[in-house]
FIPAKOL-543231 format. One record per residue: z, y, x of N, C-alpha, C in turn; residue in one letter. Coordinates in steps of 0.02 Angstrom, whole numbers, padded with zeros to 5 digits, always signed. Last residue first. Example, Ala and Ser with C-alpha at 12.3 -4.5 7.8 and 13.67 -1.06 7.14 Angstrom:
residues 2
+00354-00112+00642+00357-00053+00684+00394+00002+00645s
+00390-00284+00660+00390-00225+00615+00390-00165+00660a
//
This chain:
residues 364
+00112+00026+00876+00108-00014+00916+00122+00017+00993x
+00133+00090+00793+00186+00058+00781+00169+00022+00823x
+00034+00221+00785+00101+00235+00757+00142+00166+00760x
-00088+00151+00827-00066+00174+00876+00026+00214+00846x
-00128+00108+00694-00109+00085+00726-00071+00102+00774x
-00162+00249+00605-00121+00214+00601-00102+00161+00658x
-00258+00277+00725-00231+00315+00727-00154+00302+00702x
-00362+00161+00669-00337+00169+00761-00264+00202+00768x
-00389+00188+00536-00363+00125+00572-00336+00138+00629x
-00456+00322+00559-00400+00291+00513-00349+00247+00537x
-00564+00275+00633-00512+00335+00639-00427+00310+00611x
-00621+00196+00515-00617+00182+00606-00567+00224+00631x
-00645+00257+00449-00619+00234+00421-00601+00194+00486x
-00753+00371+00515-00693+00396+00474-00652+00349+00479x
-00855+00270+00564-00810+00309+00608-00720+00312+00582x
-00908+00226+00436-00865+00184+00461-00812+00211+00521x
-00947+00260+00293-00915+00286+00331-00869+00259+00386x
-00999+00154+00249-01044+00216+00201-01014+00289+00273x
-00946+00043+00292-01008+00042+00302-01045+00108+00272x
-00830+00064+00216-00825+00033+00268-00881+00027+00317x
-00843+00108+00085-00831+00158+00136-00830+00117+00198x
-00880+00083-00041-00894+00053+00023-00904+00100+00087x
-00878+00162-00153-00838+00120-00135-00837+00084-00092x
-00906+00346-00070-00887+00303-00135-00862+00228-00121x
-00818+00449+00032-00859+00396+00019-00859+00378-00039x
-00726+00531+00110-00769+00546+00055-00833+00515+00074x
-00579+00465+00141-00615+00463+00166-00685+00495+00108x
-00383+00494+00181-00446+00487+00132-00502+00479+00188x
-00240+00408+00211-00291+00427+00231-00340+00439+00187x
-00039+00375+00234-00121+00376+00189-00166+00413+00225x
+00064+00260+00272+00019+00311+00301-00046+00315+00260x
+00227+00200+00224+00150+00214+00222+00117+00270+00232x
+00365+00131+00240+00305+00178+00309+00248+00163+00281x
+00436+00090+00145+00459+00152+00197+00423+00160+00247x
+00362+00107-00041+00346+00092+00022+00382+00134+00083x
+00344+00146-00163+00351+00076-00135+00349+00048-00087x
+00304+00259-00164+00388+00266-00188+00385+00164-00163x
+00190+00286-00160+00219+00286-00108+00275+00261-00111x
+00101+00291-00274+00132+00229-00233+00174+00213-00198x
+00091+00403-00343+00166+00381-00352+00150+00331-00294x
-00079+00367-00378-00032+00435-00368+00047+00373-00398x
-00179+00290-00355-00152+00281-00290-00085+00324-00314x
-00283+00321-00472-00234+00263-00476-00194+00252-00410x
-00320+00444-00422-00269+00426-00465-00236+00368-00477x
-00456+00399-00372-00382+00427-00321-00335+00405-00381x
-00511+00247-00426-00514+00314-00428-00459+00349-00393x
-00596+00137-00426-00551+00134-00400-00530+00214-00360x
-00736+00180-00469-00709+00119-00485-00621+00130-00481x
-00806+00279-00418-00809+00279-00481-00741+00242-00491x
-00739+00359-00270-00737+00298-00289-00770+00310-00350x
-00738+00458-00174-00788+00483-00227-00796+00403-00266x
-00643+00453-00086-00620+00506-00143-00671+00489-00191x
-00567+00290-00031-00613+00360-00056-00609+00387-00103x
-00400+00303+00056-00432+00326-00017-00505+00336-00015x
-00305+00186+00146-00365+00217+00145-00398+00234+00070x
-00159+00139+00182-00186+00155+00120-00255+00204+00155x
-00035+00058+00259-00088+00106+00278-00137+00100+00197x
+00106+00005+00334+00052+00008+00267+00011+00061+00293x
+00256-00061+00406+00209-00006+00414+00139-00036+00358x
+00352-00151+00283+00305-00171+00344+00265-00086+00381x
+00417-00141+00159+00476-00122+00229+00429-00108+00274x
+00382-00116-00001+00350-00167+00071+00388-00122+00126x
+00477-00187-00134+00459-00109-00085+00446-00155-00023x
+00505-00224-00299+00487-00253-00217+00474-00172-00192x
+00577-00290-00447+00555-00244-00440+00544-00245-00343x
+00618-00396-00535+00658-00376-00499+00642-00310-00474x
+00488-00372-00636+00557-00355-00683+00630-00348-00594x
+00385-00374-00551+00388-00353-00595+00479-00310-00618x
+00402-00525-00479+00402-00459-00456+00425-00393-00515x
+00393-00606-00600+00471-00591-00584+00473-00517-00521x
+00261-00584-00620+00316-00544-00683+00388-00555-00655x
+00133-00643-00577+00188-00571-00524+00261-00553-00574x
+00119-00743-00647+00131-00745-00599+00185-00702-00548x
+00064-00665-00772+00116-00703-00745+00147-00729-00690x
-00034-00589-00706+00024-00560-00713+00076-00609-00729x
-00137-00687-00662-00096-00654-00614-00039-00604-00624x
-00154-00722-00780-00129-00778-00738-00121-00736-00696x
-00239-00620-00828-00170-00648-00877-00128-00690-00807x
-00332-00593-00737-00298-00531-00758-00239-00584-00788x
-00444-00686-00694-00370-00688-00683-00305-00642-00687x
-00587-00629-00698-00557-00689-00742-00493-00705-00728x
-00623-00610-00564-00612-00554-00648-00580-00572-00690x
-00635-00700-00485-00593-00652-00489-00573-00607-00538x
-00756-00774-00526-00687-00792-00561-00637-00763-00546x
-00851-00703-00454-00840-00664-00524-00774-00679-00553x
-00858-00811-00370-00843-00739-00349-00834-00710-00404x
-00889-00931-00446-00864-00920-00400-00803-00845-00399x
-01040-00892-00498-00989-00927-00551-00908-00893-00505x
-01151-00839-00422-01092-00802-00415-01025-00828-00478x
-01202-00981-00275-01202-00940-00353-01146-00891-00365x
-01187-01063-00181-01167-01092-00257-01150-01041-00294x
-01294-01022-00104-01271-01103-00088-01240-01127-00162x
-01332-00895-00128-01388-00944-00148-01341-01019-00171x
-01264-00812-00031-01242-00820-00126-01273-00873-00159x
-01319-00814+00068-01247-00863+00075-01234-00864-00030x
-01440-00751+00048-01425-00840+00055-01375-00860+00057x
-01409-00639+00000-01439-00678-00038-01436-00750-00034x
-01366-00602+00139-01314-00608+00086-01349-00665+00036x
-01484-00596+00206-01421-00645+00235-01372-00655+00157x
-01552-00523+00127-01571-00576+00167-01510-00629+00179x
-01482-00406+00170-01496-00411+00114-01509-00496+00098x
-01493-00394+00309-01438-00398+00287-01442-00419+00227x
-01660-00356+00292-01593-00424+00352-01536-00422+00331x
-01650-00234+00240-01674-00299+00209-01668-00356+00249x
-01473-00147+00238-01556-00175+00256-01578-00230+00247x
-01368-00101+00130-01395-00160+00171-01468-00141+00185x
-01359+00026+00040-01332+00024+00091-01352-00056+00140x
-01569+00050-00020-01476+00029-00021-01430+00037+00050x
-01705+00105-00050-01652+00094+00006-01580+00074-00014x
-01749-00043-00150-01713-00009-00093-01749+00045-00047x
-01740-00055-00310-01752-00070-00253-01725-00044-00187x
-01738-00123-00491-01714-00108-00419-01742-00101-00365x
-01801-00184-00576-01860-00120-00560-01817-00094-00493x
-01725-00284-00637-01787-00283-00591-01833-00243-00555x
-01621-00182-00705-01620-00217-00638-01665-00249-00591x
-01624-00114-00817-01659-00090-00765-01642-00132-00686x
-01600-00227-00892-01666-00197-00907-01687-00175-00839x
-01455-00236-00871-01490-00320-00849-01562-00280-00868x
-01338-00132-00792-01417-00125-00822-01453-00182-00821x
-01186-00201-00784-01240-00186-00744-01305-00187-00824x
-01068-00061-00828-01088-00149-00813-01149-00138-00768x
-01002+00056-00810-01005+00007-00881-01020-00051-00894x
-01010+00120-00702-00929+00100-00732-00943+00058-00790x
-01135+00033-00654-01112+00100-00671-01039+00061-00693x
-01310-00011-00578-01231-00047-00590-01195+00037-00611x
-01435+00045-00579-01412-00024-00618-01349-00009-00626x
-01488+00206-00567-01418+00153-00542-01440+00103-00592x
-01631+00284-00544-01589+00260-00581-01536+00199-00564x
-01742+00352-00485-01672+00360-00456-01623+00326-00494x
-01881+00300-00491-01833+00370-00548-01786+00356-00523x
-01856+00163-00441-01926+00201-00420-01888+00274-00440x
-01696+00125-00445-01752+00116-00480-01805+00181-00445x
-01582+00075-00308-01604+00120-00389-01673+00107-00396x
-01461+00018-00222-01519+00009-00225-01519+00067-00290x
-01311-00011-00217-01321+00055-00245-01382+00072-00224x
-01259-00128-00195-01261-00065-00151-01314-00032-00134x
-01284-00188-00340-01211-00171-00310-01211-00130-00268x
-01435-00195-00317-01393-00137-00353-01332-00121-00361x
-01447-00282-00234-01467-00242-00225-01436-00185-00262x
-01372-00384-00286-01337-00370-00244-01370-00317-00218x
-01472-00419-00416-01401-00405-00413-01378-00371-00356x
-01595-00453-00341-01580-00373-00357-01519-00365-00395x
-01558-00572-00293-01591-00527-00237-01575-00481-00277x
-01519-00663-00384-01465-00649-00354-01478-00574-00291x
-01652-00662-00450-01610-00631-00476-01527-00624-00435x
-01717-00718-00338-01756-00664-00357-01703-00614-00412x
-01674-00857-00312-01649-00797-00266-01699-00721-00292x
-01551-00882-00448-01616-00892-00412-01612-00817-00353x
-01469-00844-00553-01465-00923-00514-01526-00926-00457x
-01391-00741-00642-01395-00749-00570-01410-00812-00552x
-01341-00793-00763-01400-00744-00768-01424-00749-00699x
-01205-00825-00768-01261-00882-00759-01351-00846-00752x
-01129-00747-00749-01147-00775-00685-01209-00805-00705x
-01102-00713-00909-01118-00674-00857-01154-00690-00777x
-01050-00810-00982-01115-00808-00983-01149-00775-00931x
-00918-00786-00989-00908-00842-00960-01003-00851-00934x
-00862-00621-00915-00896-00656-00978-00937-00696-00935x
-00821-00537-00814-00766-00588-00855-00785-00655-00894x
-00912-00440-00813-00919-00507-00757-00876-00550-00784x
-00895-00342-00951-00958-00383-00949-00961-00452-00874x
-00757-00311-00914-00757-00353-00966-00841-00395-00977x
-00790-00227-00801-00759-00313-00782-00759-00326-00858x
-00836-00120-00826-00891-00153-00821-00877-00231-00804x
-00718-00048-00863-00744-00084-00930-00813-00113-00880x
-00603+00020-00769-00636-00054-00779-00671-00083-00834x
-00640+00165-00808-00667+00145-00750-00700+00071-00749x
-00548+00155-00915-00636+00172-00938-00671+00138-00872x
-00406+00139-00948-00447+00112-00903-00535+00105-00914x
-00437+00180-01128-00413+00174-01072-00419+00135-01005x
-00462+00179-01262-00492+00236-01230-00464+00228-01165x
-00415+00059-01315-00387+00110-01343-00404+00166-01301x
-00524-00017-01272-00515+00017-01356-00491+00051-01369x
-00487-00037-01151-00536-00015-01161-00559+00028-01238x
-00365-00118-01174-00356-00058-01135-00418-00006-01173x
-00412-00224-01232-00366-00194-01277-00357-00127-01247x
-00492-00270-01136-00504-00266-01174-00488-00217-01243x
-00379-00323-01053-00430-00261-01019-00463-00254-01094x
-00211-00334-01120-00278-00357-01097-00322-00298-01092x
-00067-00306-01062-00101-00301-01119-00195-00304-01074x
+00105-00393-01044+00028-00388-01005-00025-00369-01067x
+00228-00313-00951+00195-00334-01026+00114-00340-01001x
+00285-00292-00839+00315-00337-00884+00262-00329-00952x
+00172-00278-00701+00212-00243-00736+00236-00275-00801x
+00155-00221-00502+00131-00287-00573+00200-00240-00639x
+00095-00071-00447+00144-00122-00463+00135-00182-00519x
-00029-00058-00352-00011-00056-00421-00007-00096-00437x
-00112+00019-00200-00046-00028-00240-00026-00021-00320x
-00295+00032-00193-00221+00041-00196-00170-00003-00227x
-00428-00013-00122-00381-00032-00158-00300-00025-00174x
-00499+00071-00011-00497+00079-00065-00457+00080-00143x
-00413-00026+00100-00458+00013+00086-00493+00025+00005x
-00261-00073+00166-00299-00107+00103-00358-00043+00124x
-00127-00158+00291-00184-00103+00263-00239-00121+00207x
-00009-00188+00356-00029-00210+00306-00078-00153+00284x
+00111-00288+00485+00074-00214+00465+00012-00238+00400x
+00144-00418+00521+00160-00361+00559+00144-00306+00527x
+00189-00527+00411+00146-00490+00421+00188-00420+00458x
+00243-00643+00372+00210-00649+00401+00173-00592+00445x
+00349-00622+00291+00379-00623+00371+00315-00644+00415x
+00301-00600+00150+00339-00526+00215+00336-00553+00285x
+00230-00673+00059+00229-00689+00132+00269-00640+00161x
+00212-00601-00056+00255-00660-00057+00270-00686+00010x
+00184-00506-00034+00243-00475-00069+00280-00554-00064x
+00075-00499+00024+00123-00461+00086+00196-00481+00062x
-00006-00542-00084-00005-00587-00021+00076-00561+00036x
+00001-00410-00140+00053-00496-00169+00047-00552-00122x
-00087-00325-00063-00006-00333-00092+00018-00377-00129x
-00206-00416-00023-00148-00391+00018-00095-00374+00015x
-00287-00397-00145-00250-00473-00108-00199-00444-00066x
-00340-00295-00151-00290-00297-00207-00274-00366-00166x
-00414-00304-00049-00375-00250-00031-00314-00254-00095x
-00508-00400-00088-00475-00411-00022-00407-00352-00033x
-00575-00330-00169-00517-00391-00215-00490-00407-00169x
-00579-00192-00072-00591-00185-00156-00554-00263-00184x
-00515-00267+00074-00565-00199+00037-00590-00238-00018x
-00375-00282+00195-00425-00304+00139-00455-00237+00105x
-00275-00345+00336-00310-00282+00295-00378-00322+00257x
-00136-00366+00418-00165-00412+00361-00205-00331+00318x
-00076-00441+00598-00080-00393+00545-00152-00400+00479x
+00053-00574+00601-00014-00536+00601-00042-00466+00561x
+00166-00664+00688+00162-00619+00635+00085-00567+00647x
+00132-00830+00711+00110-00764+00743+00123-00707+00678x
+00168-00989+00684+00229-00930+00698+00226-00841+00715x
-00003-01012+00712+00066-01019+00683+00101-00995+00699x
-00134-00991+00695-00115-00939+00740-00024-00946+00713x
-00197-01077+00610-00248-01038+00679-00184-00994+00710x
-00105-01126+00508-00160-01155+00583-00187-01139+00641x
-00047-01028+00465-00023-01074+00497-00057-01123+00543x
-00168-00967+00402-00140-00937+00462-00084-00977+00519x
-00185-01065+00318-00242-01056+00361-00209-01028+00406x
-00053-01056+00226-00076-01109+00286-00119-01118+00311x
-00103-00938+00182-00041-00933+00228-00054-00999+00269x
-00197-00948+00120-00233-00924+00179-00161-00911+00215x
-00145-01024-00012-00188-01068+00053-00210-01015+00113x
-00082-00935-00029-00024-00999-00022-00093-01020+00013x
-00189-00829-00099-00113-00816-00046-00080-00885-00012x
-00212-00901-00200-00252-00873-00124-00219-00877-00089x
-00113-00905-00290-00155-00964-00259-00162-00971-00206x
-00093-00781-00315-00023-00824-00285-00080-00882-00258x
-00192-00735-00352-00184-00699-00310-00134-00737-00265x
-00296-00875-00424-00247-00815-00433-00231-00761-00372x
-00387-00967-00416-00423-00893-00378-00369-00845-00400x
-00341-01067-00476-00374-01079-00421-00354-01001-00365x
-00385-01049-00632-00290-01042-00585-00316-01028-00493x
-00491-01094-00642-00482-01010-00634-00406-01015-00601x
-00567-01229-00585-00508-01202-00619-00510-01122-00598x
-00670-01269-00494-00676-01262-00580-00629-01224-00594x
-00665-01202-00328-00653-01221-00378-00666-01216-00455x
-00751-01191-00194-00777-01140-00296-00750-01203-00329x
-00734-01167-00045-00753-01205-00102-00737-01148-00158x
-00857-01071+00095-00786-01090+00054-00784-01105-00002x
-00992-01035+00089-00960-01094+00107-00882-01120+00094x
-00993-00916-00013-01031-00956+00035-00994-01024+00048x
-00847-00880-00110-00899-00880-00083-00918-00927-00048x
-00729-00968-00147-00772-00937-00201-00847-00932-00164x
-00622-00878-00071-00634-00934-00120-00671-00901-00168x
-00698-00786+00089-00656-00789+00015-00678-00860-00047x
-00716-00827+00225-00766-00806+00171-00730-00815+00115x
-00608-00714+00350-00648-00800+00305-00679-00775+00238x
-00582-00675+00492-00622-00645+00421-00639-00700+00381x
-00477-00642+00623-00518-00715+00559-00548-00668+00509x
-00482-00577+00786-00497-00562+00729-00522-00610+00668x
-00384-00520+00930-00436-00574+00884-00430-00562+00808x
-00356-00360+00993-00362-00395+00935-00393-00462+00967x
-00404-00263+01077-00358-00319+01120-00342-00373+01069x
-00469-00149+01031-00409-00140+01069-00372-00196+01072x
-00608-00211+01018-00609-00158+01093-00525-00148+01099x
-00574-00309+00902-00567-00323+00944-00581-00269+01048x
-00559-00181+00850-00510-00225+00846-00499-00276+00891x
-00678-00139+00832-00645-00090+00840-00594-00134+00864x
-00768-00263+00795-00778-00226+00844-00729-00168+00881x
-00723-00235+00635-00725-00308+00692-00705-00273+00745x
-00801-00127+00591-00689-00129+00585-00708-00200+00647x
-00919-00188+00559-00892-00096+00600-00820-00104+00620x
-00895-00284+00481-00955-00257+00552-00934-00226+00590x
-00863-00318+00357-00822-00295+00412-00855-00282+00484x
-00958-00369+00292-00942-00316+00275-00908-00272+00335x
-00975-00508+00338-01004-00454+00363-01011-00412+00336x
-00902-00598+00235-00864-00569+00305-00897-00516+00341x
-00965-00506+00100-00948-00562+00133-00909-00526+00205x
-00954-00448-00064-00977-00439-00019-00967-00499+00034x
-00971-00378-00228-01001-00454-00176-01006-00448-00110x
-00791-00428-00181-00861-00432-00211-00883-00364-00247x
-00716-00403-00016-00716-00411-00098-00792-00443-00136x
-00622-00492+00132-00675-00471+00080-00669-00460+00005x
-00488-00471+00242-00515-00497+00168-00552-00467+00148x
-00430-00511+00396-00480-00485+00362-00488-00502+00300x
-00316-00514+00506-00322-00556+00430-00382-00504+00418x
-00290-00512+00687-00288-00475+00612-00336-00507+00569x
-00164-00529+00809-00217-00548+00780-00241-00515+00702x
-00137-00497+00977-00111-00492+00917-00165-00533+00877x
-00193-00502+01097-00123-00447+01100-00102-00474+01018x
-00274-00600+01185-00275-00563+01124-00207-00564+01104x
-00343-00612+01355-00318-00633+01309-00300-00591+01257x
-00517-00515+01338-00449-00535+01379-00400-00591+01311x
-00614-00484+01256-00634-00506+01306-00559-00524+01358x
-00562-00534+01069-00576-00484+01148-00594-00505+01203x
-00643-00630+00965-00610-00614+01015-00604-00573+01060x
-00681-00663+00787-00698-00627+00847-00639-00620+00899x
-00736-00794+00692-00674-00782+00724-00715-00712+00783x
-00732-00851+00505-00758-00811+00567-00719-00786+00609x
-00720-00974+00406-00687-00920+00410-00732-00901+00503x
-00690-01087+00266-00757-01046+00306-00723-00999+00321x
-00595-01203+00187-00614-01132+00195-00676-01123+00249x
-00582-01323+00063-00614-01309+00120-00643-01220+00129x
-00461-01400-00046-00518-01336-00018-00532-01314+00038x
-00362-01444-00086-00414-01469-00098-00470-01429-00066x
-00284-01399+00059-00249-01441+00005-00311-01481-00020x
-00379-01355+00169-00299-01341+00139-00312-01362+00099x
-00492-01380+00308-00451-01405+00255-00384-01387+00230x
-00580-01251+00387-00514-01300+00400-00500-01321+00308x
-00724-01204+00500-00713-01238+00421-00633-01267+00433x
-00796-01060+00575-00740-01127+00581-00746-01145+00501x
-00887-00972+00709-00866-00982+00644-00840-01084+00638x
-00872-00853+00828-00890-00923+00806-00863-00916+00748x
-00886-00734+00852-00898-00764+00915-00920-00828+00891x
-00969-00569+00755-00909-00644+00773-00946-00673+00815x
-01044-00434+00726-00988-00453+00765-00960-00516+00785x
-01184-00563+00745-01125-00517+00760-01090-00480+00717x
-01156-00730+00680-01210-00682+00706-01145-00620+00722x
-01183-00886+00649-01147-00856+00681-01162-00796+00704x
-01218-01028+00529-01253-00970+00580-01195-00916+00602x
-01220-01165+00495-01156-01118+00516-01175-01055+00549x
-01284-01294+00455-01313-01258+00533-01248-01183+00548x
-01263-01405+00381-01294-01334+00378-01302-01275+00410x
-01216-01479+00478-01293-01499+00438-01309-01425+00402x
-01081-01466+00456-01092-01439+00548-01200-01451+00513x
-01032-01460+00329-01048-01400+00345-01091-01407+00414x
-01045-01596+00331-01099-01557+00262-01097-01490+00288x
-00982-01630+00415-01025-01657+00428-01068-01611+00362x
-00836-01606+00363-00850-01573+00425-00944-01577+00448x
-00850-01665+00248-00838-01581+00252-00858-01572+00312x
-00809-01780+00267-00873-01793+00270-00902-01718+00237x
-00683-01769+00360-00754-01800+00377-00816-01776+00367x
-00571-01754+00293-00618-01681+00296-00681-01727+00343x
-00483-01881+00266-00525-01831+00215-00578-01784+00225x
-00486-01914+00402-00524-01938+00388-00549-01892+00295x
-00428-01791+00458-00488-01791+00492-00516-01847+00447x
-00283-01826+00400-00340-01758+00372-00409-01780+00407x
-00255-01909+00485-00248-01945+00413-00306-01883+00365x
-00230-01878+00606-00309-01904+00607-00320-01922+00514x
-00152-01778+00686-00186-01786+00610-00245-01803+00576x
-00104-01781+00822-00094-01811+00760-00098-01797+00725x
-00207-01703+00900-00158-01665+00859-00130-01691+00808x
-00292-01806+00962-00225-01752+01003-00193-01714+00944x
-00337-01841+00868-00300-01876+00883-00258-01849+00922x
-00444-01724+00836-00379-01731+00789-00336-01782+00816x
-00503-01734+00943-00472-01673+00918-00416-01680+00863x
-00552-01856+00902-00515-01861+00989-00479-01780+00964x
-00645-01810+00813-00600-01876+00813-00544-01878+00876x
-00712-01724+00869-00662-01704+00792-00616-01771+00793x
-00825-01783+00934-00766-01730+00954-00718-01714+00926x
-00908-01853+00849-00842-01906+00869-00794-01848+00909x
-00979-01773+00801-00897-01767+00740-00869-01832+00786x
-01028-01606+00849-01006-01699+00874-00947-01709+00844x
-01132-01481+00788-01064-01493+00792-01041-01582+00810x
-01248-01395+00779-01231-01443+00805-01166-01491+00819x
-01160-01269+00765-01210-01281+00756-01206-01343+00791x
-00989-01242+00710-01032-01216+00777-01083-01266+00763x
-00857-01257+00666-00928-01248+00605-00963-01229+00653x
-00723-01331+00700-00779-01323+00728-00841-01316+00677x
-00580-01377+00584-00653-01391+00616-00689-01363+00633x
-00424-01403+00597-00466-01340+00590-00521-01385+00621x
-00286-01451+00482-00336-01471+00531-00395-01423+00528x
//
C-alpha cells in the first residue's frame, strides 16, 4: 500500500484509496504512519514532483517521484549513499526524466524518514534488496526497470541485480565497483593490520557502536556533513581522510564545500529526525553480508543485463583498482571515467551525464 506524503495529506482519501485497492487490512496498520508523516509536512523540492511513504513488512519507506512531461517510457531506481540523500541525484533526475524516464529515489533505510531499524540484520544488502523489490512491486509492478546507485547505493546494485535479474532492464553504479562476494570472510580490522585495505580504515572508526552518538545536535550533525563534502578548516585542513574523521579539527570546519548553505540546511534537517545511528549501520554489516552472499560466492554469477560502471579517478576511498578484472563478470559492461573525487555526481555532473546518456542510447 503506497501513501501520499504530499503536504496536507486527507487520510479519509487513503481510506477510499485503499478500499479500491483491497487493502484496507494495511491501511489500518499504516494509519497512524500515514498521519506522522502527512504532520510533518513532506517537503518536496526540485528535481521531484512528489514525495510518497509505502509500508513493507515492518518499515515504512520515503521515496521521491519525478515524471516526464509525457507518459513515461520506462522507469529508474535511484540509490543513495552516505551521507547523502535523494538530493544527491539533482543533476541525473532531470536528465532522465528530459529522455521520457519517471524516476523513485527513496531515502535509504535508515535515513530521514524511512525507518531505522534496531537490528543491524535489517540494513543487509539481502534485506534492502527484498523490501525495495516490493516497493517496486508497488509502484511500478511487472515493470522491468532500470537500477543505478552511488558509493552504498552503488554497492546495493550488485546483489540487488544478483538476487532480482528479472527485474532489471540495465544496471549502473558510480563510483562503486563490482566486487565479487568471496568464501572466507576476514574482518576489516584484520585487513587493516595486516597493512591492507588502508583506503577502508576510516569504517573501522563509523562501525564503532560510540561513533554516531557524537552526532546528536544540529551543531554537531552541521559540521559532520560539512566535512564529508569536503568543507576545511580556515588552513585548508580536511576533517574527514582515509583514516576517519578529525573529531579536533571538526569544529573549526567550514565552508565552501560541495553543498551550499541551503542545501546544507536541508540535509542537516532530514539527519536531525533520527540521527546518524541509522546510516552508519551500513558499516556494520561486513559479516552478515558475506554470509549472506557465500552461496553467490562458491556458485559463482555474471550479470547478462547491459551495466555501466562509472570510475572516478581521483576517489581516496573507492580507488580505480579495486574496479581491475570486473569485467570478467559481465557480457555488456560499459565503463567510463570521470576525474572527480567521490562525488562525482555533483563535482561533475555533465561528465557523468554523458556517461549515462551515451550508455543508454547503446540498448535503448
Amino acid at each position: 500500500m503506497i501513501f501520499s506524503g504530499t503536504e496536507h495529506q486527507d487520510l479519509s482519501r487513503l481510506r477510499v484509496i485503499a478500499h479500491k485497492m483491497n487493502l484496507f487490512r494495511i491501511l489500518i496498520t499504516g494509519l497512524s504512519v500515514a498521519s506522522s508523516l502527512a504532520s510533518q509536512g513532506l517537503p518536496v523540492q526540485y528535481p521531484f514532483d512528489s514525495s510518497h511513504a509505502a509500508l513493507i513488512g515492518k518499515n515504512t519507506w520515503r521515496y521521491f517521484r519525478a515524471r516526464p512531461s509525457n507518459e513515461p517510457k520506462g522507469t529508474v531506481l535511484l540509490l543513495h549513499g552516505f551521507p547523502d540523500l535523494p538530493y544527491g541525484w539533482k543533476y541525473q533526475v532531470p536528465l532522465f526524466t528530459s529522455l521520457g524516464y519517471q524516476v523513485i529515489v527513496p531515502e535509504m533505510l535508515g535515513y530521514g524518514r524511512t525507518s531505522s531499524p534496531a537490528e543491524f540484520d535489517a540494513f543487509s544488502f539481502k534485506n534492502v534488496s527484498d523490501d525495495l523489490a516490493v516497493l517496486l512491486d508497488q509502484i511500478v509492478p511487472g515493470e522491468q526497470v532500470i537500477l543505478g546507485g552511488h558509493d552504498w547505493g552503488g554497492g546495493l546494485v550488485w546483489p540487488f541485480a544478483t538476487l532480482y535479474p528479472d527485474l532489471f532492464k540495465a544496471i549502473f553504479s558510480i563510483t562503486y565497483p563490482y566486487i565479487p562476494p568471496v568464501t572466507e570472510y576476514v574482518d576489516l580490522a584484520d585487513q587493516i593490520a595486516a597493512n591492507k585495505s588502508l583506503n577502508f580504515k576510516y569504517q573501522l572508526q563509523f562501525r564503532d557502536p560510540s561513533f554516531d552518538r557524537r552526532f546528536r545536535n544540529e551543531t554537531e550533525i552541521h559540521q559532520f556533513l560539512l566535512a564529508m563534502y569536503y568543507g576545511a578548516t580556515p588552513d585548508g585542513k580536511q576533517a574527514f581522510s582515509t583514516n576517519g574523521v578529525d573529531l579536533d579539527l571538526l569544529p573549526y570546519v567550514q565552508q565552501p564545500s560541495l553543498l551550499n548553505d541551503t542545501e546544507l540546511d536541508q540535509y542537516v534537517s532530514e539527519y536531525q529526525l533520527q540521527g546518524l545511528r541509522g546510516p552508519v549501520n551500513w558499516y556494520r554489516t561486513a559479516k552478515i553480508n558475506f554470509e549472506d552472499e557465500l552461496p553467490t560466492a562458491k556458485a559463482g554469477h555474471k550479470f547478462t543485463m547491459p551495466s555501466l560502471f562509472i570510475q572516478a579517478l581521483q576517489d581516496p576511498v573507492l580507488i580505480p583498482s579495486l574496479s581491475v578484472g570486473m569485467d570478467q563478470y559481465f557480457d555488456k559492461l560499459t565503463r567510463a571515467d570521470v576525474n572527480t573525487s567521490h562525488w562525482a555526481m555533483i563535482q561533475a555532473p555533465n561528465d557523468v551525464n554523458a556517461a549515462i546518456q551515451s550508455w543508454l542510447a547503446t540498448f535503448n
